[in-house]
N, CA and C atoms of all chains as a GROMACS GRO file, in nm:
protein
  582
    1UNK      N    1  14.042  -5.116   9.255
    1UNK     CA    2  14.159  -5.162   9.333
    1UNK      C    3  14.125  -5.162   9.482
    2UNK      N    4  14.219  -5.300   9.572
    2UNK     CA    5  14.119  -5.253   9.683
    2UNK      C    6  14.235  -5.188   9.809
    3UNK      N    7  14.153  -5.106   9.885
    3UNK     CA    8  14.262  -5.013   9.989
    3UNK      C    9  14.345  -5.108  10.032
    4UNK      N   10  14.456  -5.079  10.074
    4UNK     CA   11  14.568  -5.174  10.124
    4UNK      C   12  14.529  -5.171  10.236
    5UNK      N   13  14.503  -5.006  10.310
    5UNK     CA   14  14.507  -4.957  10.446
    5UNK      C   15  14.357  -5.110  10.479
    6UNK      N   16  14.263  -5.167  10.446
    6UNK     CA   17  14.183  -5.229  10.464
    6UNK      C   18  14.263  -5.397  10.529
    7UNK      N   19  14.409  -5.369  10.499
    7UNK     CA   20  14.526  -5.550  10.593
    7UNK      C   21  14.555  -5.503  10.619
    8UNK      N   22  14.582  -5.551  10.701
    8UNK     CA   23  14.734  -5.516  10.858
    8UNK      C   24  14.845  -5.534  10.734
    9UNK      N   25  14.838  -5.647  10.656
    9UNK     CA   26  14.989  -5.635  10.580
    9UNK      C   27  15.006  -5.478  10.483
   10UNK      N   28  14.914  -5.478  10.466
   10UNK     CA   29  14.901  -5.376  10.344
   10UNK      C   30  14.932  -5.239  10.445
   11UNK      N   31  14.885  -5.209  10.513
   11UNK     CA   32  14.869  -5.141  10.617
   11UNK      C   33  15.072  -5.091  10.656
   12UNK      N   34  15.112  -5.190  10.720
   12UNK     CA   35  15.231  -5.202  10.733
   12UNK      C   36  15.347  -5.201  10.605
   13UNK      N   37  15.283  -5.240  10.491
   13UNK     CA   38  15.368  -5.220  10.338
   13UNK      C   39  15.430  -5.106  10.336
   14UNK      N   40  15.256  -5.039  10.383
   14UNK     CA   41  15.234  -4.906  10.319
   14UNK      C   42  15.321  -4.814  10.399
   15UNK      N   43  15.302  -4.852  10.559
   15UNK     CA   44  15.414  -4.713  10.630
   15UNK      C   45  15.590  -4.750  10.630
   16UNK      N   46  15.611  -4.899  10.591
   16UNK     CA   47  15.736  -4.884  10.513
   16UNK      C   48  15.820  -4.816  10.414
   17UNK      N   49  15.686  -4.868  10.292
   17UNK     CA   50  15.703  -4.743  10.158
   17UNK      C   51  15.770  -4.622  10.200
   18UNK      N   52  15.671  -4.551  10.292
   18UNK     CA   53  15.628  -4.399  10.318
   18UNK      C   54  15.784  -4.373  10.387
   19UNK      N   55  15.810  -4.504  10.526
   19UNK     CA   56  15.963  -4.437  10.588
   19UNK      C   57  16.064  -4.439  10.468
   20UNK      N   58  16.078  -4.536  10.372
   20UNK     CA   59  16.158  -4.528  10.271
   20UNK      C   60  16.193  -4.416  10.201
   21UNK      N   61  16.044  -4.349  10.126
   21UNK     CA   62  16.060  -4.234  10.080
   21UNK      C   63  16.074  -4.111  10.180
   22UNK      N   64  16.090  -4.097  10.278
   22UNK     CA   65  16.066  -3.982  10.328
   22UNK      C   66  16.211  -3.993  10.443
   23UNK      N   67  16.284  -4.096  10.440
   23UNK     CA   68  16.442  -4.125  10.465
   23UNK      C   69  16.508  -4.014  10.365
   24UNK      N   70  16.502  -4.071  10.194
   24UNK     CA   71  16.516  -4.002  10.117
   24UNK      C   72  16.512  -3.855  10.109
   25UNK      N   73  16.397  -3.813  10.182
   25UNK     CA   74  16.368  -3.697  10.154
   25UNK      C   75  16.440  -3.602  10.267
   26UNK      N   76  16.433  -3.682  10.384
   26UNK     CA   77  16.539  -3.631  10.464
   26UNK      C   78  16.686  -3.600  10.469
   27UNK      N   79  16.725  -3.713  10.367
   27UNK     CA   80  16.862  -3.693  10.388
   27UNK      C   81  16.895  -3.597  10.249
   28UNK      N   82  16.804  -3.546  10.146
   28UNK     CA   83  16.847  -3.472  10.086
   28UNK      C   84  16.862  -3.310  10.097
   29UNK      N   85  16.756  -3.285  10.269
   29UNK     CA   86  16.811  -3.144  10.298
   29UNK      C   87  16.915  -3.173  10.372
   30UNK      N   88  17.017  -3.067  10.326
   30UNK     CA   89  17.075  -3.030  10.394
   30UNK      C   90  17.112  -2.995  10.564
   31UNK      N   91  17.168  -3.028  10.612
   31UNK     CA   92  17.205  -3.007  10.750
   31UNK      C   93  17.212  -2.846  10.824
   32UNK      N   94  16.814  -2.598  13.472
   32UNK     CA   95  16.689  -2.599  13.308
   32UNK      C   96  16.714  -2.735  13.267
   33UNK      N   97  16.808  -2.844  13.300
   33UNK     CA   98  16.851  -2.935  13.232
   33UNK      C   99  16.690  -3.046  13.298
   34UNK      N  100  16.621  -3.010  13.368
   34UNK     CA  101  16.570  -3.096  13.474
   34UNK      C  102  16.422  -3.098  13.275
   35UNK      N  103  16.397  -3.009  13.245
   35UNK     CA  104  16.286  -3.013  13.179
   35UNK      C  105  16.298  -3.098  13.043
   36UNK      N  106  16.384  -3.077  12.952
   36UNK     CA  107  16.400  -3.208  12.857
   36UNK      C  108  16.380  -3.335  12.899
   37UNK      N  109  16.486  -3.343  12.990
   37UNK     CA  110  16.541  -3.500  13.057
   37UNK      C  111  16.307  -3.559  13.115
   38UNK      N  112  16.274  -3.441  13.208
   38UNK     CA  113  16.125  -3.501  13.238
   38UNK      C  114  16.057  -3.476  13.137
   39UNK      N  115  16.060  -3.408  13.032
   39UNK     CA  116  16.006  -3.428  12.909
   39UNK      C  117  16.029  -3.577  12.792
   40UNK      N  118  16.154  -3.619  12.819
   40UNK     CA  119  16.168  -3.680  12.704
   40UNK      C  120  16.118  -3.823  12.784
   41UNK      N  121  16.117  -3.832  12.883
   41UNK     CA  122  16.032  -3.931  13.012
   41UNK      C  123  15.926  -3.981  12.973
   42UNK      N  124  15.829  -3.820  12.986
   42UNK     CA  125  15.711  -3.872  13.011
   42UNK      C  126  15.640  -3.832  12.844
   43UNK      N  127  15.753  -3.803  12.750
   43UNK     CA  128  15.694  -3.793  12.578
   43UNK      C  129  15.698  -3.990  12.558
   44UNK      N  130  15.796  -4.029  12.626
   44UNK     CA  131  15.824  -4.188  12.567
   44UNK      C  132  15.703  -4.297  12.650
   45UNK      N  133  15.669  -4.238  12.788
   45UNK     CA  134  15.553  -4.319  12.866
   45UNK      C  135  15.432  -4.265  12.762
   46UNK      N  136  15.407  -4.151  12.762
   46UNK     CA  137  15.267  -4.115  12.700
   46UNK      C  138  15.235  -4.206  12.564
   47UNK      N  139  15.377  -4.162  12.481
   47UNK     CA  140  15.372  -4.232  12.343
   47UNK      C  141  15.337  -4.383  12.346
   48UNK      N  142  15.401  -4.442  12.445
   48UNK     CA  143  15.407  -4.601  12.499
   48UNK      C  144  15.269  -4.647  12.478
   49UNK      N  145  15.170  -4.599  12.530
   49UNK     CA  146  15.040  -4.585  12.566
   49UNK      C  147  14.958  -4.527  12.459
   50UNK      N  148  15.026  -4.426  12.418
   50UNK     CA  149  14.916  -4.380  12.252
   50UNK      C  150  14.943  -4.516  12.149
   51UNK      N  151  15.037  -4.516  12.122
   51UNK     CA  152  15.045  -4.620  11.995
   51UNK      C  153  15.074  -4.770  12.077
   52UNK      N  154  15.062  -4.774  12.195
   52UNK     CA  155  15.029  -4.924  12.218
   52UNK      C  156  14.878  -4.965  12.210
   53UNK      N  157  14.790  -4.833  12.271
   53UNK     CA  158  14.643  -4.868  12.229
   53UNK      C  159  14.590  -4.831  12.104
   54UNK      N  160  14.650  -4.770  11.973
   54UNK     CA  161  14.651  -4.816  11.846
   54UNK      C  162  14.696  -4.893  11.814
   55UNK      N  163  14.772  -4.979  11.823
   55UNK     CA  164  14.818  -5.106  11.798
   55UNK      C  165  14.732  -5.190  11.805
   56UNK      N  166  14.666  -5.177  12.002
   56UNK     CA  167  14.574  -5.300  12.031
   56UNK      C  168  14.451  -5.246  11.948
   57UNK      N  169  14.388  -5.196  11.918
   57UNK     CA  170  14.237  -5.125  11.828
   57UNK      C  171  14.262  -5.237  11.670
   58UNK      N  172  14.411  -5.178  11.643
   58UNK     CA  173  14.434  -5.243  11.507
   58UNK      C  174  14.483  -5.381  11.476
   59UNK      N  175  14.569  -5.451  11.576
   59UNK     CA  176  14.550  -5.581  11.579
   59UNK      C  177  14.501  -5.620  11.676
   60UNK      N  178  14.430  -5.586  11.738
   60UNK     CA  179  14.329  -5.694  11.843
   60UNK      C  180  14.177  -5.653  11.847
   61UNK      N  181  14.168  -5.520  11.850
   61UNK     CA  182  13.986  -5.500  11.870
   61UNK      C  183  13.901  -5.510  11.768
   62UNK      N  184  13.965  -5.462  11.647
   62UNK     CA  185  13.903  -5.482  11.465
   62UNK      C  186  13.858  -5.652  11.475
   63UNK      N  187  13.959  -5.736  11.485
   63UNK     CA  188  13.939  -5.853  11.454
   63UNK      C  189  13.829  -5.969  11.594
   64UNK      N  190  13.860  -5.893  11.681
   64UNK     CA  191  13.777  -5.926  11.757
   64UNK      C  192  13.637  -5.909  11.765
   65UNK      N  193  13.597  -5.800  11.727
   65UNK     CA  194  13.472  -5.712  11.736
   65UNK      C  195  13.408  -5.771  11.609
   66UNK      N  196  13.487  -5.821  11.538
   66UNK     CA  197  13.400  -5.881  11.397
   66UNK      C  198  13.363  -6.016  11.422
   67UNK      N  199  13.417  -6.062  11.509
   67UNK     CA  200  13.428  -6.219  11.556
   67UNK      C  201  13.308  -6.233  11.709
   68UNK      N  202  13.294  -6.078  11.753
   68UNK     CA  203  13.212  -6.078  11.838
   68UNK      C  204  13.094  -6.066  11.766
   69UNK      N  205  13.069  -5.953  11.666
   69UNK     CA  206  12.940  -5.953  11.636
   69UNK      C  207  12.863  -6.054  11.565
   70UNK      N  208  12.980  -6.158  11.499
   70UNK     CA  209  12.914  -6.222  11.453
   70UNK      C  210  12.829  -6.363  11.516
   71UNK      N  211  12.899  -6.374  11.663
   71UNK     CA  212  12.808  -6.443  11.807
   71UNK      C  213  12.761  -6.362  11.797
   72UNK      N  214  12.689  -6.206  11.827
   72UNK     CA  215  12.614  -6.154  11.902
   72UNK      C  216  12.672  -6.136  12.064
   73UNK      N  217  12.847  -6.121  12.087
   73UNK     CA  218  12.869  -6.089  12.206
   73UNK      C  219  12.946  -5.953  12.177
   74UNK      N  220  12.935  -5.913  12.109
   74UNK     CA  221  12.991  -5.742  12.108
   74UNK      C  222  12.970  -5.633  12.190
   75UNK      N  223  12.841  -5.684  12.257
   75UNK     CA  224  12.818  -5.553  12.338
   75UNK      C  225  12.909  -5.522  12.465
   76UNK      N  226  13.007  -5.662  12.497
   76UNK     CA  227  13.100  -5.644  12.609
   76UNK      C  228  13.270  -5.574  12.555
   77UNK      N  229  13.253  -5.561  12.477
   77UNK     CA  230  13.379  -5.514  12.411
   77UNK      C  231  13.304  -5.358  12.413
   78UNK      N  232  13.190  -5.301  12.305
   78UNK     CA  233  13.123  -5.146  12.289
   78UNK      C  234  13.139  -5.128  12.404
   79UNK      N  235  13.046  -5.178  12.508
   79UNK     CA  236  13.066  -5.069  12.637
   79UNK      C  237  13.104  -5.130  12.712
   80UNK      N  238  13.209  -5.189  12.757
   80UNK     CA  239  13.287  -5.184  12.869
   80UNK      C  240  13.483  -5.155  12.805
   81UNK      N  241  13.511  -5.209  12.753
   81UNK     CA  242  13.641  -5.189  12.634
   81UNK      C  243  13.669  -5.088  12.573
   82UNK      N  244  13.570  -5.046  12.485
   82UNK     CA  245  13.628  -4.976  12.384
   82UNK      C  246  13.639  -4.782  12.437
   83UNK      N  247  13.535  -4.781  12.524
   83UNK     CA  248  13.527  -4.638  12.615
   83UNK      C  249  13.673  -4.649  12.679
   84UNK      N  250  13.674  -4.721  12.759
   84UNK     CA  251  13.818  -4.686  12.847
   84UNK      C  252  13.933  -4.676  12.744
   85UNK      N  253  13.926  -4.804  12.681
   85UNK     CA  254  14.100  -4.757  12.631
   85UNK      C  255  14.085  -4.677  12.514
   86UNK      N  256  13.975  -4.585  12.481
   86UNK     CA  257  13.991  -4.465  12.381
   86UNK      C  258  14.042  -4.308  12.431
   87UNK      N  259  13.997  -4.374  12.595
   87UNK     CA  260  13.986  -4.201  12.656
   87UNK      C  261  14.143  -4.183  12.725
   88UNK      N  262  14.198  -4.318  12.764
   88UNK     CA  263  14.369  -4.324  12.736
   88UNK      C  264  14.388  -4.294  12.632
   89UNK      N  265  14.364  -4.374  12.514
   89UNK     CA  266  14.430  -4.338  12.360
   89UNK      C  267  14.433  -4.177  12.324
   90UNK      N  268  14.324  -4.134  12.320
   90UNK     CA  269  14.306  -3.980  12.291
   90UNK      C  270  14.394  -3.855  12.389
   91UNK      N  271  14.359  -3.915  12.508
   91UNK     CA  272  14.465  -3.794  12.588
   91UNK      C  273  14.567  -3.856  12.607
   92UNK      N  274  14.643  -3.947  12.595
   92UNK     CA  275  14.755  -4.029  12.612
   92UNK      C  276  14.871  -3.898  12.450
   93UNK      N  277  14.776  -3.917  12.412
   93UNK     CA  278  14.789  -3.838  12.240
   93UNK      C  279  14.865  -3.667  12.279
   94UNK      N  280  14.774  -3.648  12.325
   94UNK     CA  281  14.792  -3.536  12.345
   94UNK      C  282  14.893  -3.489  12.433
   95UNK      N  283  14.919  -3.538  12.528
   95UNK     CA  284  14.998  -3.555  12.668
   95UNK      C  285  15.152  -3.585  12.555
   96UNK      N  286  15.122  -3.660  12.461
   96UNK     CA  287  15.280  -3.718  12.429
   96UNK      C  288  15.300  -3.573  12.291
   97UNK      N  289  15.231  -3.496  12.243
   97UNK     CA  290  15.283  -3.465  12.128
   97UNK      C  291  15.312  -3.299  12.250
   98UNK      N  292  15.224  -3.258  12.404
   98UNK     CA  293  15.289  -3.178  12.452
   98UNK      C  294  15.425  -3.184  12.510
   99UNK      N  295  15.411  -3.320  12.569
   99UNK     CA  296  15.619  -3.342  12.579
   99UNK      C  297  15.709  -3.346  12.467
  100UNK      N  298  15.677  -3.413  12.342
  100UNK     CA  299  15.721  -3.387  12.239
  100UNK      C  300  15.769  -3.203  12.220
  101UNK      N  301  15.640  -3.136  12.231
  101UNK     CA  302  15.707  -2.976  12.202
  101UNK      C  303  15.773  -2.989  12.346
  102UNK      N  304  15.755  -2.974  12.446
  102UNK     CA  305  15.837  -2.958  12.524
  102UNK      C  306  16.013  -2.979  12.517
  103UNK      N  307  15.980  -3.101  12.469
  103UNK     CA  308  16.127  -3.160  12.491
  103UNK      C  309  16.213  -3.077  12.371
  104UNK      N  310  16.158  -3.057  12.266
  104UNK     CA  311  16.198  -2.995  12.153
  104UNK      C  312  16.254  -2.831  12.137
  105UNK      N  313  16.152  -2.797  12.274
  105UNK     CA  314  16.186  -2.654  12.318
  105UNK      C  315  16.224  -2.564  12.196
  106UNK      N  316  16.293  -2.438  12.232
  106UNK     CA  317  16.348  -2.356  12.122
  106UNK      C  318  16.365  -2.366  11.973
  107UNK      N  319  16.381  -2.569  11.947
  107UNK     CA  320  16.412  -2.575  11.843
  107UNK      C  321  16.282  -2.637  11.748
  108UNK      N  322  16.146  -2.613  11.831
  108UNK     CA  323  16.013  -2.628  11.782
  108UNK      C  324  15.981  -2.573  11.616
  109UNK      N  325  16.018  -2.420  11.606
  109UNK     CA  326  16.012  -2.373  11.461
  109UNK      C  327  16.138  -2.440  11.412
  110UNK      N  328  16.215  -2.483  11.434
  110UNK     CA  329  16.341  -2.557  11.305
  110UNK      C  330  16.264  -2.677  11.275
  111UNK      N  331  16.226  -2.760  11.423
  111UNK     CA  332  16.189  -2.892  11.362
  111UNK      C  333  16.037  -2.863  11.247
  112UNK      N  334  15.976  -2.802  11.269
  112UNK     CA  335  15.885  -2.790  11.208
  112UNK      C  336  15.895  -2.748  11.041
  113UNK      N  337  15.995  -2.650  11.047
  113UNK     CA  338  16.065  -2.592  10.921
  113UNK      C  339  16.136  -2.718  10.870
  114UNK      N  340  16.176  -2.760  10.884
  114UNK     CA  341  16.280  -2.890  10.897
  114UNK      C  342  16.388  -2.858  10.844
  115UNK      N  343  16.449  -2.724  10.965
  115UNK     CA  344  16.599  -2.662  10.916
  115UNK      C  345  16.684  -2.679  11.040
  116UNK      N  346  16.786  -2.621  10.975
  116UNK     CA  347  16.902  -2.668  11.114
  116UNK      C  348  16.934  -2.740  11.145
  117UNK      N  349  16.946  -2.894  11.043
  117UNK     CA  350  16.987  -2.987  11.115
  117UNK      C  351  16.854  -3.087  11.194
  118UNK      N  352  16.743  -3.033  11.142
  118UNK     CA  353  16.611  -3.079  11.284
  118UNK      C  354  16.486  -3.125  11.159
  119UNK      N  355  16.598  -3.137  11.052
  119UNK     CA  356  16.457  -3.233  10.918
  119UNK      C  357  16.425  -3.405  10.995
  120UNK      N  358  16.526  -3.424  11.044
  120UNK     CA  359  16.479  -3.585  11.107
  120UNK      C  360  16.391  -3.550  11.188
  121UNK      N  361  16.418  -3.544  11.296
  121UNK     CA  362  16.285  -3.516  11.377
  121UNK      C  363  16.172  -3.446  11.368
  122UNK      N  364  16.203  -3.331  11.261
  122UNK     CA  365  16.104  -3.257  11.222
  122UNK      C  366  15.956  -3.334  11.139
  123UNK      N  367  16.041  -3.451  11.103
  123UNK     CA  368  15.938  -3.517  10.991
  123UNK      C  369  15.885  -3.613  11.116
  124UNK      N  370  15.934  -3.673  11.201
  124UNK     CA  371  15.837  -3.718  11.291
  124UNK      C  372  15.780  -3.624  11.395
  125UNK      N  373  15.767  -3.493  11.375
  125UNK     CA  374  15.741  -3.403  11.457
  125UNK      C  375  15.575  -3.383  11.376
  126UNK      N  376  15.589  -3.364  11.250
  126UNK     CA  377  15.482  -3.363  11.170
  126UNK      C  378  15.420  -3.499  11.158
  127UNK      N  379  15.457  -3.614  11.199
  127UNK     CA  380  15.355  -3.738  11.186
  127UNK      C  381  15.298  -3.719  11.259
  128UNK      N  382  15.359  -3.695  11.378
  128UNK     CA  383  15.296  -3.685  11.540
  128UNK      C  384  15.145  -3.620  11.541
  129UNK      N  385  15.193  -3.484  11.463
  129UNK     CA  386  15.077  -3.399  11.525
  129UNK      C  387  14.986  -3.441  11.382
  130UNK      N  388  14.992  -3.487  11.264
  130UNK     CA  389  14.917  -3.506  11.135
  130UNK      C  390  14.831  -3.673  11.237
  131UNK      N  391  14.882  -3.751  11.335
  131UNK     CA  392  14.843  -3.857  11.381
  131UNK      C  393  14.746  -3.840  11.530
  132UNK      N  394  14.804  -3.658  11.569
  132UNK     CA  395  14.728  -3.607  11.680
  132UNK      C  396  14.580  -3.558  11.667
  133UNK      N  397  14.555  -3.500  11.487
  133UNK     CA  398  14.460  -3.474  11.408
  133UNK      C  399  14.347  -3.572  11.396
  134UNK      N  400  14.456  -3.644  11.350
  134UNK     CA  401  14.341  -3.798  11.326
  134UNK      C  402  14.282  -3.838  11.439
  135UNK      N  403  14.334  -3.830  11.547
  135UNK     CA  404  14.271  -3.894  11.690
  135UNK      C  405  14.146  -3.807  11.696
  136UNK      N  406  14.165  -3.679  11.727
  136UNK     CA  407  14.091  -3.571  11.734
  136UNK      C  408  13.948  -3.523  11.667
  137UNK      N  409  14.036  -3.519  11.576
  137UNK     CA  410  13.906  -3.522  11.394
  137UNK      C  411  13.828  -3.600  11.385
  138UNK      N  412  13.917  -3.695  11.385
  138UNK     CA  413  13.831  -3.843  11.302
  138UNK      C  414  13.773  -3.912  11.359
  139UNK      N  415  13.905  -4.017  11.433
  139UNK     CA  416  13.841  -4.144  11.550
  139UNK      C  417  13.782  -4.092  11.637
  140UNK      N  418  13.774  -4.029  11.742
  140UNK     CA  419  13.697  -3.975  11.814
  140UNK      C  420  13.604  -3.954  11.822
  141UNK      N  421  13.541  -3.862  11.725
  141UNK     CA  422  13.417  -3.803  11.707
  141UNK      C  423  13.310  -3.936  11.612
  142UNK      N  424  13.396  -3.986  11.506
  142UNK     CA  425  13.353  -4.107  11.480
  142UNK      C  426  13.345  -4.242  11.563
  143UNK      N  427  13.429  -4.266  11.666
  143UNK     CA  428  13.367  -4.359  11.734
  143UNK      C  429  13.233  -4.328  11.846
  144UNK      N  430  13.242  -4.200  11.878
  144UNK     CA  431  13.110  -4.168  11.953
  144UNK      C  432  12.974  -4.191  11.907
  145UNK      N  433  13.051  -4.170  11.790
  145UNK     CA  434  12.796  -4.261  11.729
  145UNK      C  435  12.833  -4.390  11.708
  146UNK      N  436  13.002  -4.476  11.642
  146UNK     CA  437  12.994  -4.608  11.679
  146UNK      C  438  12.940  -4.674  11.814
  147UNK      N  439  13.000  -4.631  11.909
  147UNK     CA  440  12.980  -4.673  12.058
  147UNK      C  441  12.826  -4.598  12.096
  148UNK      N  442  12.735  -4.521  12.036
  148UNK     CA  443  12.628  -4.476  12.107
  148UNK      C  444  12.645  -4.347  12.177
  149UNK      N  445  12.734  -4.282  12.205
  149UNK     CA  446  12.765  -4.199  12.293
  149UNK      C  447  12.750  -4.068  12.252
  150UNK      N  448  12.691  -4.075  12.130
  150UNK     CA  449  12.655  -3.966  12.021
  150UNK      C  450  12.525  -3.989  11.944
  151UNK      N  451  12.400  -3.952  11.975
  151UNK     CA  452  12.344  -4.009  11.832
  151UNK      C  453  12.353  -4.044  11.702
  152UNK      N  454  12.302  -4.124  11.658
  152UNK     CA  455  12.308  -4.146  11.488
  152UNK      C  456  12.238  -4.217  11.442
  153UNK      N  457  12.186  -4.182  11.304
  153UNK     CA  458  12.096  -4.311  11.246
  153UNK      C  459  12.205  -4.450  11.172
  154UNK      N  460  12.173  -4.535  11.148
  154UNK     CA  461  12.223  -4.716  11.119
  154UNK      C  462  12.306  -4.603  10.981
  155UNK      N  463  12.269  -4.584  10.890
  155UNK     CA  464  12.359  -4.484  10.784
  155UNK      C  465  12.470  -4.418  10.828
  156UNK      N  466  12.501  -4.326  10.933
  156UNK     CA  467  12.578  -4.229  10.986
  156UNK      C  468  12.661  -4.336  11.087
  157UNK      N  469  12.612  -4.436  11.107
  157UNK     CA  470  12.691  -4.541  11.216
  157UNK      C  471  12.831  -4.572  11.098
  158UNK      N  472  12.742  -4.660  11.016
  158UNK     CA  473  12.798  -4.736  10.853
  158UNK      C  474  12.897  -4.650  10.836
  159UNK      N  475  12.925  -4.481  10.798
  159UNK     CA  476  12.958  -4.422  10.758
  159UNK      C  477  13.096  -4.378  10.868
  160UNK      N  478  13.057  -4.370  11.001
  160UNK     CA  479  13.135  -4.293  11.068
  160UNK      C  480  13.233  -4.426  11.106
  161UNK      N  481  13.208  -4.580  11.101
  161UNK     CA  482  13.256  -4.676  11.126
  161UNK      C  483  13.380  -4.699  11.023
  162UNK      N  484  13.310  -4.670  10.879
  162UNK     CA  485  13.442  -4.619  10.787
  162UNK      C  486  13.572  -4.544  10.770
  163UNK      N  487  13.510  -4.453  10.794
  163UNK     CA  488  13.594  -4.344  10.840
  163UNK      C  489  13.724  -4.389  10.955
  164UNK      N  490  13.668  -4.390  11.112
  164UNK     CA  491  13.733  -4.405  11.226
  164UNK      C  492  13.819  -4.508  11.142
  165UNK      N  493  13.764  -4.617  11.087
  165UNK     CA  494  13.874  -4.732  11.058
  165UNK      C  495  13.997  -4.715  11.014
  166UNK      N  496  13.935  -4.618  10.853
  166UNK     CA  497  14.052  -4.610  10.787
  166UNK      C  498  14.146  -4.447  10.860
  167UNK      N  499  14.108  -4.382  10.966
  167UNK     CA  500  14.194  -4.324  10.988
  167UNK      C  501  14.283  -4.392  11.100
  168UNK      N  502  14.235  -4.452  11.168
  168UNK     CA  503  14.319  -4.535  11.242
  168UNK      C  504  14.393  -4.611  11.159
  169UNK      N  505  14.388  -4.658  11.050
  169UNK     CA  506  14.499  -4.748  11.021
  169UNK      C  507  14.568  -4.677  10.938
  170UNK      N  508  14.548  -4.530  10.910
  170UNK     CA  509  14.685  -4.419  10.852
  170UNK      C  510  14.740  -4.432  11.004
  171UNK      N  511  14.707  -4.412  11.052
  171UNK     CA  512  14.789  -4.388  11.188
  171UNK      C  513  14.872  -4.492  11.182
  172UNK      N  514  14.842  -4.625  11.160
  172UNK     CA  515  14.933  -4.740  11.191
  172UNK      C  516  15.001  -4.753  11.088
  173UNK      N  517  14.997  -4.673  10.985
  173UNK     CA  518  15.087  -4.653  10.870
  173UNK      C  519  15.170  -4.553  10.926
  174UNK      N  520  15.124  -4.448  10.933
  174UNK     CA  521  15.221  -4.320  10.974
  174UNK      C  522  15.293  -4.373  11.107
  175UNK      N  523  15.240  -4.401  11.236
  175UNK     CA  524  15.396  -4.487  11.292
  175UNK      C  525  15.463  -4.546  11.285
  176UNK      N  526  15.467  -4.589  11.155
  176UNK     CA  527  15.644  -4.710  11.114
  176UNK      C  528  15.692  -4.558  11.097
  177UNK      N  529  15.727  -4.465  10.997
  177UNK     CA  530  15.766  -4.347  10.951
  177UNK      C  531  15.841  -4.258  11.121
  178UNK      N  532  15.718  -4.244  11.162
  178UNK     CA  533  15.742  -4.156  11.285
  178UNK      C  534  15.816  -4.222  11.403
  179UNK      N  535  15.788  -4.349  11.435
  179UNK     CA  536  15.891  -4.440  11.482
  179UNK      C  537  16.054  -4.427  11.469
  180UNK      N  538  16.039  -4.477  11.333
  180UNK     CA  539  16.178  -4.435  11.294
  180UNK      C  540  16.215  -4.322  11.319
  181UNK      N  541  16.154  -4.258  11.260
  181UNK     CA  542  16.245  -4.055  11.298
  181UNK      C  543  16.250  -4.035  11.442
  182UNK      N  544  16.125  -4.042  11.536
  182UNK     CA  545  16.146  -4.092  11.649
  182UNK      C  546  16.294  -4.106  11.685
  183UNK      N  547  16.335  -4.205  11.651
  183UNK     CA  548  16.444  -4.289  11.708
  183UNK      C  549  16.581  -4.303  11.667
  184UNK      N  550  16.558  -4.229  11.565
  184UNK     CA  551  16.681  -4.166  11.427
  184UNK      C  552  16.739  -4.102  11.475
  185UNK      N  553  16.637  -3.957  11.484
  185UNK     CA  554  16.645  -3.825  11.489
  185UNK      C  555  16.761  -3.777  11.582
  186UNK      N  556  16.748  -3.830  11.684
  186UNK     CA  557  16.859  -3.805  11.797
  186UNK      C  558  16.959  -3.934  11.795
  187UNK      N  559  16.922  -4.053  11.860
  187UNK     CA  560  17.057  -4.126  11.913
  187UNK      C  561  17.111  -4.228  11.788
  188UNK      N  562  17.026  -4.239  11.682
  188UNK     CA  563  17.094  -4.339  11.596
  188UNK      C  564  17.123  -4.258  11.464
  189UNK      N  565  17.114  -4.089  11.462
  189UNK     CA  566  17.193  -4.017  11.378
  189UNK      C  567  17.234  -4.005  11.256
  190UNK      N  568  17.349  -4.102  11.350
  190UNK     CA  569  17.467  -4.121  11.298
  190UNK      C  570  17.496  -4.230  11.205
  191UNK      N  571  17.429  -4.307  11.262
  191UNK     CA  572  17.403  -4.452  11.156
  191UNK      C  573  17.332  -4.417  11.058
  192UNK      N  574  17.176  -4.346  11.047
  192UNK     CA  575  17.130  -4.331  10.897
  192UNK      C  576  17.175  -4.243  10.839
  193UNK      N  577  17.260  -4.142  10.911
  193UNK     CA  578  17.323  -4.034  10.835
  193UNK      C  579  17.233  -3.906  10.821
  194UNK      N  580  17.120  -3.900  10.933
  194UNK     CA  581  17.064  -3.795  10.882
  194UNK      C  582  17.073  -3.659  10.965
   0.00000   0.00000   0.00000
């Protein structure tokens, strides 16, 4: 398979993904 | 005391301006250039005159922004880090920051110094360290969409993602 991080698109997919999941992960601690 | 956030959060947003504007330019402008140079045979004006200067901004530009960062963060440095109290948003771009301060440090750095010559190396250890620097620079340009956002969340837009 080949690295994404190797395109700018793939590259940019990838730190979307990452804010997506980690939105998630934020908003499930607690305040 | 109010004078130190306010010149912290200043000169965390100029420094940052400048760290990830010259990762930006490395990742869409010098990669694609430098491949387009070597393949004329005009690369050597990009290696040493280009790529020295705007690394030695990039690298302490780095550093300069993740010390205003703690600065500005003050007292609430162990929450954001813990990512308690209310300080998980920023906390998680508190941890890109410095996981992206690593990479400068660690990686690109020391790996672009035998790219650029400025380090010995044999044509193998060039190959090798050219790998490397690449793909940590472009976690970096992954990890600032993430840190961006929290960045910019964390405090004034809150309220809108709800976090």
């Amino acid at each position: 398979m080949k690295n994404p991080l190797d395109s700018l698109w793939g590259t940019i997919i990838c730190g979307l993904i990452l804010t997506a999941i980690l939105y998630y992960v934020v908003k499930s601690i607690p305040l | 005391m109010d004078y130190v956030p306010a010149l912290a959060r200043w000169l965390h947003l100029m420094a940052g301006v400048m760290w990830i504007g010259l990762l930006y330019y490395f990742n869409f402008v010098q990669v694609a250039a430098m491949k387009a140079a070597t393949a004329e045979g005009t690369q050597a004006g990009i290696a040493k005159h280009v790529a020295p200067r705007a690394l030695l901004f990039f690298r302490w530009s780095a550093v300069v922004t993740w010390l205003a960062g703690a600065a500005l963060l003050g007292n609430q440095l162990g929450n954001a880090f813990t990512l308690s109290h209310g300080m998980a948003g920023i906390g998680v771009g508190a941890w890109l920051g410095t996981i992206m301060l690593f990479n400068v440090w660690a990686l690109i750095w020391p790996n672009q110094q035998k790219i650029l010559g400025l380090k010995p190396a044999t044509d193998e250890e060039k190959n090798k360290a050219r790998r490397v620097a690449f793909l940590a620079s472009r976690t970096n340009v992954a990890l600032s969409i993430p840190l961006l956002f929290f960045m910019a969340g964390g405090w004034s837009h809150r309220a809108i993602f709800g976090l």
